[in-house]
C-alpha positions in Angstrom: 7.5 -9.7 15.1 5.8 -9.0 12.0 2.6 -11.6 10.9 1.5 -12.1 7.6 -0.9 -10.3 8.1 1.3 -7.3 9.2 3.0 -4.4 6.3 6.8 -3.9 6.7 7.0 0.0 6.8 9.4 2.4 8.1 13.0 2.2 8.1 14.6 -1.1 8.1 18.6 -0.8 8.4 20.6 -3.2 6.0 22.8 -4.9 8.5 27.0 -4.6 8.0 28.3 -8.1 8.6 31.4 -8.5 11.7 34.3 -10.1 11.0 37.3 -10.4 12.5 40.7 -9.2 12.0 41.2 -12.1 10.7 38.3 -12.4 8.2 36.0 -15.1 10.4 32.5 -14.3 10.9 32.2 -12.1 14.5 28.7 -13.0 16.6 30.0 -11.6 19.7 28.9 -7.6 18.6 25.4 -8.6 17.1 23.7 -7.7 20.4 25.4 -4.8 20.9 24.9 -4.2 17.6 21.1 -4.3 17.8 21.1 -2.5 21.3 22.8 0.6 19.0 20.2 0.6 16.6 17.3 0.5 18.9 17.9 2.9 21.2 20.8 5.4 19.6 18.6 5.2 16.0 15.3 4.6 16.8 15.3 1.3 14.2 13.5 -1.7 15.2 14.2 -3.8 12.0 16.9 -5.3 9.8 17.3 -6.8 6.5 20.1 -8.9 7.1 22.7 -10.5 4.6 22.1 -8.0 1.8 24.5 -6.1 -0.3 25.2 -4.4 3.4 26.2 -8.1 4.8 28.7 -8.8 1.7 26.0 -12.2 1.7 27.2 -13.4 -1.7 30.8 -13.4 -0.2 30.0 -16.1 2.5 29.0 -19.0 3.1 25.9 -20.4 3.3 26.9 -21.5 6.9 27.7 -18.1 8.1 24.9 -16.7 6.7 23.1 -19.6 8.4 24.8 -18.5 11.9 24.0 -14.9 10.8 20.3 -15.0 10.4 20.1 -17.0 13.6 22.0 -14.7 15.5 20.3 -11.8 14.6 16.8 -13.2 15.1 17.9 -14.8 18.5 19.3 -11.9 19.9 16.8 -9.4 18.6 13.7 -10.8 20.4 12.0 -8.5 22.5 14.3 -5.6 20.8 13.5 -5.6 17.3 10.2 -5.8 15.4 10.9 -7.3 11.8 14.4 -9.5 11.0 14.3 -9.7 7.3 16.6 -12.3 6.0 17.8 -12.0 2.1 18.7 -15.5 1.0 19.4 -15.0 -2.2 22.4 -16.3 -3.9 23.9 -17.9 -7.7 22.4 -21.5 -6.9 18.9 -21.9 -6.8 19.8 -24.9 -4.4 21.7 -22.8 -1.6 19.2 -20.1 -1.6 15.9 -22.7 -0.9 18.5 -24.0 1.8 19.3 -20.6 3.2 14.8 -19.9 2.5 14.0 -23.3 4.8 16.8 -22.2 7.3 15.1 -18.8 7.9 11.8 -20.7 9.0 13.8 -22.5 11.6 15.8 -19.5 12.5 12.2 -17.5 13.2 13.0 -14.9 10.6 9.6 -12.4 9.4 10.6 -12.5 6.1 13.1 -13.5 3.1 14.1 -11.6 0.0 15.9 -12.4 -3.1 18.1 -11.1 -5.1 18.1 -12.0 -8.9 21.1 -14.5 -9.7 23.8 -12.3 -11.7 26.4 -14.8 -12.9 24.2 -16.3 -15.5 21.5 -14.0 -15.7 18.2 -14.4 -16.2 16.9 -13.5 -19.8 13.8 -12.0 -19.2 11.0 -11.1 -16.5 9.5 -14.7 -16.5 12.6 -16.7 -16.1 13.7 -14.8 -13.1 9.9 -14.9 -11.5 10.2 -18.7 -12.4 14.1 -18.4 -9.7 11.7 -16.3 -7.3 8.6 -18.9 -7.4 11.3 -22.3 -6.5 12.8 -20.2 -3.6 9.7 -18.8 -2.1 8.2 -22.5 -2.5 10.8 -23.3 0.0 9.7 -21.2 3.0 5.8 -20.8 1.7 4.2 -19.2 5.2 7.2 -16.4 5.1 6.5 -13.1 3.9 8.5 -13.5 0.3 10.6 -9.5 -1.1 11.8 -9.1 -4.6 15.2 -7.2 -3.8 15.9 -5.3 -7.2 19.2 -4.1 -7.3 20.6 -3.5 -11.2 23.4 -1.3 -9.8 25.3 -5.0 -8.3 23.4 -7.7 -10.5 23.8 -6.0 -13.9 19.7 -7.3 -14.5 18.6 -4.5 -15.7 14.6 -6.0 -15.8 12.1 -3.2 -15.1 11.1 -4.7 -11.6 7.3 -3.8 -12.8 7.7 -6.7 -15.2 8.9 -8.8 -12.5 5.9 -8.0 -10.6 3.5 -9.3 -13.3 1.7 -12.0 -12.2 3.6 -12.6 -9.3 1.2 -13.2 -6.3 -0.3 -15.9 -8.8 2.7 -17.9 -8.9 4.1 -16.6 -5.4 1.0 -16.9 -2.7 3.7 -15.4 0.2 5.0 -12.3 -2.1 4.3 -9.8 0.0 6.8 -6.6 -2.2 9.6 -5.1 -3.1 13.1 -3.9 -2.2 13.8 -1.6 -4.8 17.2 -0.3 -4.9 17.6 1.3 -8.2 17.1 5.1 -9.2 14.6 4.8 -12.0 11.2 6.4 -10.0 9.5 5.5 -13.4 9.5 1.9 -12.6 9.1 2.6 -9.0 6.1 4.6 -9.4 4.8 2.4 -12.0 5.4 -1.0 -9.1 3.2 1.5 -6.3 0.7 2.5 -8.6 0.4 -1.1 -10.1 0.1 -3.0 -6.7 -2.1 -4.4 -4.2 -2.2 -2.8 -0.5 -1.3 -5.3 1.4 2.0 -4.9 -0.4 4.8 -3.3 0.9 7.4 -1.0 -1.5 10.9 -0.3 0.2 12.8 2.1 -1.4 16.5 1.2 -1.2 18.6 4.6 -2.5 18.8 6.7 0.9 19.6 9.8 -0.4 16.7 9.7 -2.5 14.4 8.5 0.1 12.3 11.3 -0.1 11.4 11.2 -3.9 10.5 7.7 -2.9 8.1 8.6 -0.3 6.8 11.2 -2.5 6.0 8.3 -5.5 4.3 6.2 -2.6 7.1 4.3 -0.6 5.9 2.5 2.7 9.7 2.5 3.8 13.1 2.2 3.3 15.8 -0.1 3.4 19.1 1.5 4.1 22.9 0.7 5.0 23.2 4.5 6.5 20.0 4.1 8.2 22.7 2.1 10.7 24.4 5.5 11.7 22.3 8.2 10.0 18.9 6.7 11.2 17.3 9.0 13.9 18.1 11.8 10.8 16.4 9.6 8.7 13.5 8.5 10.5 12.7 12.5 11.1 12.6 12.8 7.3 9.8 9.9 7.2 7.9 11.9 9.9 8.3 15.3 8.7 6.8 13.9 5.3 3.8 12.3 6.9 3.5 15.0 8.5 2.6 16.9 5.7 6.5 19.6 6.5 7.7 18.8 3.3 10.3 22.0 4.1 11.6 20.2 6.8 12.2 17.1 4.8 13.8 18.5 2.4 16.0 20.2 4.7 16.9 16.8 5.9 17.2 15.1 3.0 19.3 17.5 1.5 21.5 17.3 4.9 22.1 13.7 4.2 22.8 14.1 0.2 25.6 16.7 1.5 27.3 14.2 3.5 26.4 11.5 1.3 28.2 13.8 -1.8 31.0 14.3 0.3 31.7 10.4 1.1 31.3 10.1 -2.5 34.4 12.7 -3.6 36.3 10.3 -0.7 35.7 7.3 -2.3 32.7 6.0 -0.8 32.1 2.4 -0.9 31.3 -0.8 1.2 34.7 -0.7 3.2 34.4 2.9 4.2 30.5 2.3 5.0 31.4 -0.4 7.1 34.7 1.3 8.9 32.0 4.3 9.3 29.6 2.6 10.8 32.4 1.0 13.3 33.6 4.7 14.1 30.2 6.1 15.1 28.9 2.8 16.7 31.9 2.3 18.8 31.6 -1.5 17.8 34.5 -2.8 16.0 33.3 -4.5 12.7 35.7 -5.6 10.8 37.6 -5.6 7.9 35.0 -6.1 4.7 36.1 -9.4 2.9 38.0 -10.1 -0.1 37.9 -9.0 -3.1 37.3 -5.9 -1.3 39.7 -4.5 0.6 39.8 -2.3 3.7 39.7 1.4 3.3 41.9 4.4 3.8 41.2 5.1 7.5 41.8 8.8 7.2 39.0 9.3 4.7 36.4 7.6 6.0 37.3 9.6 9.6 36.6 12.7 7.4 33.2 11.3 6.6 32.7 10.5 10.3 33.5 14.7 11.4 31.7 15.3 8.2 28.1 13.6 9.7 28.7 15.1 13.2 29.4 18.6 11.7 26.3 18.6 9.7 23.8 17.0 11.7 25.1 17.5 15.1 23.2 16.7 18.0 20.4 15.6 15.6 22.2 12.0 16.0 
């Protein structure tokens, strides 16, 4: 598990959330959940209750049983459980931040609020600040996502200042596609912070600008792929990175012209795991089985025994 004195790199895999048929929270899969990604993916950490987890559609009790779950059950398996506790009440998320201390989590992120937003850079640092307060010896992520929050804030702003007013900040989760700002957050930051890119099938860019990692919902199924694109890249085989890369864009593109979204991420994930996770909640709505099954032969078709 991950000290403070530790960097979060590599590939972390956003974590789908079970539920039942009947829409209830499912517990029962999380270790076999975790023994899939470990030895099937090669992925030894989690960022749990993200976008991924549909977190801002439960509760703050299940994601309470979440987070403990998955750090419970991933001791001695995993290396890094990553909890993301943001939420629309400042209140709920330094609940969920003090909760993920208890739960033995080796770090927390946040989101920025989206209902009411905040105005500018500094009034959403200020959000960060009162959450992090709440859980001050945990590694603290900024999880910049304008895609779902509609705060369109150059995360490089957000950064200013930030380890000033935030002692635990410790990086960034950037899930956006501008590489201007991204580059901008590398080149503007300390080492011992860590930049997670968050747009897989752009990963590579990423590493390219300086990323230590990436934080992924198909790094759940498409992982061991992945994990050869971080290598290759190190490696200095940029052709075989590419080659990768481009592997997963084409399956990615092709999910897209299906309709590509959380439901048939989540019914994908179920179909290559074997492990039944659920419907996704409402508002959204379960998707049409037959595409996301085209998705599924489109993945084994392209990458093969790569899996």
């Amino acid at each position: 598990m991950t000290h403070a004195g530790k960097k979060l790199t590599g590939l972390v895999a956003a974590t789908f959330t079970p539920l039942t048929t009947q829409g209830e929270v499912d517990l029962s899969v999380i270790g076999q959940y975790i023994d899939f990604l470990v030895e099937k993916q090669g992925v030894r950490k989690v960022f749990v209750n993200g976008t991924t987890g549909e977190s801002l559609s439960l509760s703050v009790d299940e994601r309470k049983q979440l987070a403990e779950a998955w750090c419970q059950k991933g001791k001695g398996k995993l290396e890094d459980v990553i909890v993301h506790v943001g939420c629309s009440s400042l209140k709920d998320s330094q609940e969920l931040a003090r909760h993920a201390v208890v739960a033995g989590a080796d770090g927390i992120a946040v989101i920025s609020p989206s209902f009411f937003k905040p105005p500018n850079a500094a009034s959403l640092r200020m959000f960060l600040q009162e959450v992090a307060a709440a859980a001050p010896a945990l590694p603290f992520y900024y999880y910049h996502i304008p895609s779902m929050t509609g705060v369109h804030l150059r995360a490089l702003d957000v950064l200013e200042g930030i380890e000033e007013v935030i002692p635990s900040f410790r990086g960034l989760k950037y899930s956006g596609t501008d590489l201007l700002d991204f580059g901008q957050c590398v080149s503007c930051s300390p080492g011992h912070w860590t930049q997670m890119y968050g747009v897989d099938e752009q990963l590579l860019a990423a590493l390219a600008m300086g990323a230590d990692g990436a934080v992924g919902s198909t790094y759940n199924y498409m992982g061991s792929v992945m994990n050869k694109v971080m290598c290759a890249f190190h490696k200095g085989d940029l052709g075989q990175a590419r080659t990768l890369q481009f592997q997963m864009q084409e399956i990615i593109l092709f999910a897209i012209k299906q309709g590509f979204n959380l439901a048939m991420n989540k019914h994908i994930m179920s179909e290559v795991s074997g492990i039944s996770l659920g419907p996704p909640r409402l508002p959204l709505i379960p998707c049409d089985v037959p595409k996301a099954q085209a998705v599924v032969q489109k993945i084994h078709s392209v990458l093969g025994e790569q899996q």
